[in-house]
TORBALUM-530776 format. One line per 5 residues: number of its first residue (from 1); their letters; for each residue x, y, z of C-alpha. Coordinates in pm, 1 decimal. Layout:
<atoms>
NUM	A	X:Y:Z; ...
</atoms>
This chain:
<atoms>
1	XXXXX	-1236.3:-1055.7:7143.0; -1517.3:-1332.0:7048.8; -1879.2:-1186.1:7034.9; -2004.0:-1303.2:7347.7; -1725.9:-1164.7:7540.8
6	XXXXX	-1793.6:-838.4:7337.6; -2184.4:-858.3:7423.1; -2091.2:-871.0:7785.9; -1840.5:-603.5:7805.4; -2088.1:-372.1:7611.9
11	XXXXX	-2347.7:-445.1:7854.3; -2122.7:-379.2:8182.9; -2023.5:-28.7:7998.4; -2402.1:38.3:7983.3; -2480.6:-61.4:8350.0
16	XXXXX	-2171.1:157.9:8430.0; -2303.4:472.6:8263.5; -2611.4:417.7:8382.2; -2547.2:362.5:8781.1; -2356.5:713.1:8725.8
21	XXXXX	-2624.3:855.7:8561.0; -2859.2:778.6:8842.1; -2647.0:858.4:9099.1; -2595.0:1236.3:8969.3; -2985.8:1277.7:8875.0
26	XXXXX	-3004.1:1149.6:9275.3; -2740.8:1457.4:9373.9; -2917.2:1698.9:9173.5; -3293.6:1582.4:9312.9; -3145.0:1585.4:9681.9
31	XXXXX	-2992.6:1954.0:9590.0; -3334.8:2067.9:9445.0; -3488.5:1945.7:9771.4; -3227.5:2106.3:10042.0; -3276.8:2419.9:9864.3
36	XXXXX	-3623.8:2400.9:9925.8; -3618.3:2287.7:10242.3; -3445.1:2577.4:10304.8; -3672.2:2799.8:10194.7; -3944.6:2646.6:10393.5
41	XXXXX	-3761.0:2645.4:10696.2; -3657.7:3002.4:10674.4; -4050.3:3105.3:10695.4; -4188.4:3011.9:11059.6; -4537.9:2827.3:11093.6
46	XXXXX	-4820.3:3093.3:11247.6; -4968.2:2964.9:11559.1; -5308.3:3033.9:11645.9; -5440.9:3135.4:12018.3; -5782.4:3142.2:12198.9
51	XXXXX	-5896.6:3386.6:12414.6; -5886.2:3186.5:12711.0; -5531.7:3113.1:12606.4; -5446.0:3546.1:12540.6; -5579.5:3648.1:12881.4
56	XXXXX	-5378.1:3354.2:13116.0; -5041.8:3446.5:12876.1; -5151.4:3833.2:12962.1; -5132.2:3811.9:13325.5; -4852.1:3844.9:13580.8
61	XXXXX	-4482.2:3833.0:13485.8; -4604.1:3613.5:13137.7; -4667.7:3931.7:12976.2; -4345.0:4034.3:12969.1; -4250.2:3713.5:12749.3
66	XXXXX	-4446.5:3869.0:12451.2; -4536.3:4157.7:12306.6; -4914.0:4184.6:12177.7; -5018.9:4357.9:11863.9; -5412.0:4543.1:11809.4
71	XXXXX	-5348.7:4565.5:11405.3; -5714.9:4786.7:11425.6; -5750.7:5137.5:11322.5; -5619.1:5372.4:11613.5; -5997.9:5449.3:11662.2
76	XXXXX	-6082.3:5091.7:11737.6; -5744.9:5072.5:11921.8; -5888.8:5404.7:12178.4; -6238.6:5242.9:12178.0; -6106.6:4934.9:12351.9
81	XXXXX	-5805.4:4734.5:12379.1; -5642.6:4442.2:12553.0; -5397.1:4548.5:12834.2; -5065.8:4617.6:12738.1; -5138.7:4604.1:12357.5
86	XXXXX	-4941.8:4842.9:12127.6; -5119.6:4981.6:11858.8; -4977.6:4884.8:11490.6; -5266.8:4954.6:11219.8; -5272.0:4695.2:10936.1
91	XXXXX	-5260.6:5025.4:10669.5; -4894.7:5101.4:10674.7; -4762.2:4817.3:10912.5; -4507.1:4704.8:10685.9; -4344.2:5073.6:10698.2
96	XXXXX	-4351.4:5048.2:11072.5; -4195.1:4672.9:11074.0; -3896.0:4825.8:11173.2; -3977.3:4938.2:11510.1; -4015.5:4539.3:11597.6
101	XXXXX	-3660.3:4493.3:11465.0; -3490.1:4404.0:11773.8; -3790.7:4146.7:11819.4; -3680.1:3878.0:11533.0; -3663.5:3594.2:11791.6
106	XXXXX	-3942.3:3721.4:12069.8; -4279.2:3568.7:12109.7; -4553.6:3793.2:11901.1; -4904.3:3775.6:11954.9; -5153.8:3933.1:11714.9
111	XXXXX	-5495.0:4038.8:11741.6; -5776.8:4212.2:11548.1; -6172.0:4240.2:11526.2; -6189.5:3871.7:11383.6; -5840.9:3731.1:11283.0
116	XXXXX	-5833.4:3779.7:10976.1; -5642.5:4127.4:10966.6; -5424.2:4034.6:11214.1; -5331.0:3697.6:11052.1; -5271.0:3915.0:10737.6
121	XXXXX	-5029.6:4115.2:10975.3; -4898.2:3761.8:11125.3; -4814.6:3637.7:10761.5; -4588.4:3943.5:10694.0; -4451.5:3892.3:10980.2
126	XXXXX	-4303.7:3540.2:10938.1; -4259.6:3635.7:10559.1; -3991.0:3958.3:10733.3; -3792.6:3611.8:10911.4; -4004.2:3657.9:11277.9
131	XXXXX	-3960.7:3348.2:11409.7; -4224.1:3326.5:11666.3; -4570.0:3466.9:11555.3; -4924.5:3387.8:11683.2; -5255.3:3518.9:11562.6
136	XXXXX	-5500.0:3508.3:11857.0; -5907.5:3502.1:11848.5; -6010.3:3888.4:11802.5; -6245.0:4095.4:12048.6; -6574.9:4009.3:11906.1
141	XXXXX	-6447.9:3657.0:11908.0; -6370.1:3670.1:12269.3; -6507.8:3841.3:12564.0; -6193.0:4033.0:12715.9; -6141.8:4292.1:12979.0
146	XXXXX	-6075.5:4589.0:12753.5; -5882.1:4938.5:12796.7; -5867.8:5275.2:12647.3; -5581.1:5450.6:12767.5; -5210.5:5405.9:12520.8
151	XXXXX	-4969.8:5143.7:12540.7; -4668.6:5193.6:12455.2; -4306.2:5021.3:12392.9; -4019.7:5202.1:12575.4; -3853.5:5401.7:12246.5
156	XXXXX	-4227.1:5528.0:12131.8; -4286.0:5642.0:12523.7; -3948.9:5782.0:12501.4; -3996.8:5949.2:12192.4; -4303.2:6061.6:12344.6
161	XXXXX	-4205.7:6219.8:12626.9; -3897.2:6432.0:12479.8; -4144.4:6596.5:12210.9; -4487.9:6689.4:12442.8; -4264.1:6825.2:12744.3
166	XXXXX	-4701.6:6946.7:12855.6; -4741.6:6614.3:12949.6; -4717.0:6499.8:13334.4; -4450.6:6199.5:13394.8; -4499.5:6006.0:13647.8
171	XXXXX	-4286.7:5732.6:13800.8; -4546.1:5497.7:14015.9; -4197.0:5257.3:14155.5; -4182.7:5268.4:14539.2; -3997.1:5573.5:14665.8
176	XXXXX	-3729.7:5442.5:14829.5; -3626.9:5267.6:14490.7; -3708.9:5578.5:14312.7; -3455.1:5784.8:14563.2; -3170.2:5513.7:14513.4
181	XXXXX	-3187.7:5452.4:14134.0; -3324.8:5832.2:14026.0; -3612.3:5915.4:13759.0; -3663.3:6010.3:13420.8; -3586.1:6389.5:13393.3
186	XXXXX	-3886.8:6581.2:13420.0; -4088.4:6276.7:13622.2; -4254.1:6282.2:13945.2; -4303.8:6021.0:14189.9; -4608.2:5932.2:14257.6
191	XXXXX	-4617.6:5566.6:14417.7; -4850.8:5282.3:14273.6; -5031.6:5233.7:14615.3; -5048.8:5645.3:14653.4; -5242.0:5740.6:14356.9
196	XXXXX	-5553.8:5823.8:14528.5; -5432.0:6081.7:14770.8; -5185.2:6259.5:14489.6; -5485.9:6285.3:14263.4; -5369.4:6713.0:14274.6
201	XXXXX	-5092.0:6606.5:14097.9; -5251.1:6471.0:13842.3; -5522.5:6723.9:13654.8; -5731.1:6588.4:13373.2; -5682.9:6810.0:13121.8
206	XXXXX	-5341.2:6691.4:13092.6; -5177.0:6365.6:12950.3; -5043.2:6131.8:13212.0; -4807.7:5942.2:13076.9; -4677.2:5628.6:13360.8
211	XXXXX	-4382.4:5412.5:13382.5; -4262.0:5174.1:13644.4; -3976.3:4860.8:13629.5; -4169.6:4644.4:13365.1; -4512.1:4798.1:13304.0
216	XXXXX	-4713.6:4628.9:13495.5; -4806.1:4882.5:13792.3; -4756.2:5105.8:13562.1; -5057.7:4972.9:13385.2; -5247.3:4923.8:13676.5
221	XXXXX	-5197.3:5306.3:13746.8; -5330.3:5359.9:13449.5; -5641.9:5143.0:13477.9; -5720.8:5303.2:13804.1; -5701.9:5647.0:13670.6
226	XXXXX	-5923.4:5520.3:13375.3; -6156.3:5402.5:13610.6; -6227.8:5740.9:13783.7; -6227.4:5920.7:13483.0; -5909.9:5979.0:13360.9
231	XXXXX	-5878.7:6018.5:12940.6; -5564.8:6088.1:12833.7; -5356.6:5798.9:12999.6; -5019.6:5664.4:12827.0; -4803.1:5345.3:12981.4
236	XXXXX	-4521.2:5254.9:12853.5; -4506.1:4912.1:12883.9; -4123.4:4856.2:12906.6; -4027.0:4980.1:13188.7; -3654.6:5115.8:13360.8
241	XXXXX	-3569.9:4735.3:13401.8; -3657.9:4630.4:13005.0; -3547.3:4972.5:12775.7; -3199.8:5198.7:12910.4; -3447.4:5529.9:12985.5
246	XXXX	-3167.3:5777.4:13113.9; -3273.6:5830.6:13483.2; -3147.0:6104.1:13701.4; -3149.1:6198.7:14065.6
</atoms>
């Protein structure tokens, strides 16, 4: 082999190795970057909400698309709350995380005094794999129409209910649905558009706790008991249609 023939057949051997070299440092880079997409993606984005925004998604059947946090003290929680808030206090909320298991994929909304808190609470969240987390303006950000009686999701009501057997249970659905589908054992019925004239049923020294289909009479029950002075209120807000309560007739 002359030398010029040997110059160019070194030189193809070096643009060889060196198209190969680039081509694995381009596997290894597109790897490195899948991997961390991957990470990224496995950690959802917090949205943020206004007030305006909290109170429309908090009315009719929309509030049974999400389930709203108050990540305040229980104090602030009984002092005033947003309607059919639960009550999950910042200190210790990552030992209670597992009461939202079954909640991975469903719309969350947090709230607190000013956001901050409750975006704390938010960022856990999405850091546990909840996919759909929003941190909303708190209630000194935000005028809203505030409660003190308990919310409650269906397995804390239940829970509830089977250890304070004081309390009085009452099932505000219509009768005639009450009669054909049966009650939780121990309940009475007292109809969402009969409160006022079963008010003898219903003493104050005792805890009413209320449940209905979804929660929503049931919390207006509750609002109108509040409203006449009424102080130891609990809803559940899951109601006989949204968590298997064992009814009877």
């Amino acid at each position: 082999m002359n030398n010029k023939k040997f110059k160019l057949f070194t030189l193809l051997v070096i643009i060889i190795l060196t198209m190969s070299l680039m081509v694995a440092c381009g596997k290894n880079n597109t790897q490195s970057a899948d991997k961390s997409g991957d990470n990224s993606t496995d950690i959802a984005t917090i949205k943020t909400m206004t007030g305006e925004e909290l109170v429309k998604q908090n009315s009719g059947k929309e509030k049974d698309k999400v389930l709203i946090i108050d990540v305040r003290s229980p104090e602030e929680y009984k002092a005033g709350h947003i309607q059919h808030a639960i009550n999950m206090n910042i200190e210790g909320f990552e030992d209670r995380i597992g009461e939202l298991e079954d909640l991975k994929d469903f719309p969350i909304i947090t709230y607190c005094n000013s956001g901050k808190k409750s975006g704390q609470v938010a960022e856990i969240l999405v850091n546990k794999g909840f996919k759909d987390v929003t941190n909303a303006a708190g209630v000194k950000e935000f005028e809203y129409d505030l409660v003190h009686y308990d919310d409650l999701r269906g397995a804390t009501f239940q829970k509830l209910i089977d250890e304070n057997k004081d309390m009085i249970l009452v099932d505000v659905r219509p009768e005639k649905q009450v009669a054909q589908e049966g009650m939780i054992e121990g309940a009475i019925n007292i109809p969402f558009d009969a409160v006022e004239s079963n008010l003898d049923k219903l003493p104050k020294d005792k805890t009413i706790a209320l449940y209905c289909n979804t929660g929503t009479k049931s919390a207006e029950v509750a609002k109108q008991l509040e409203d006449i002075g009424y102080e130891n209120i609990v809803n559940a807000i899951e109601g006989v249609k949204e968590f298997p309560f064992v009814l009877v007739k």
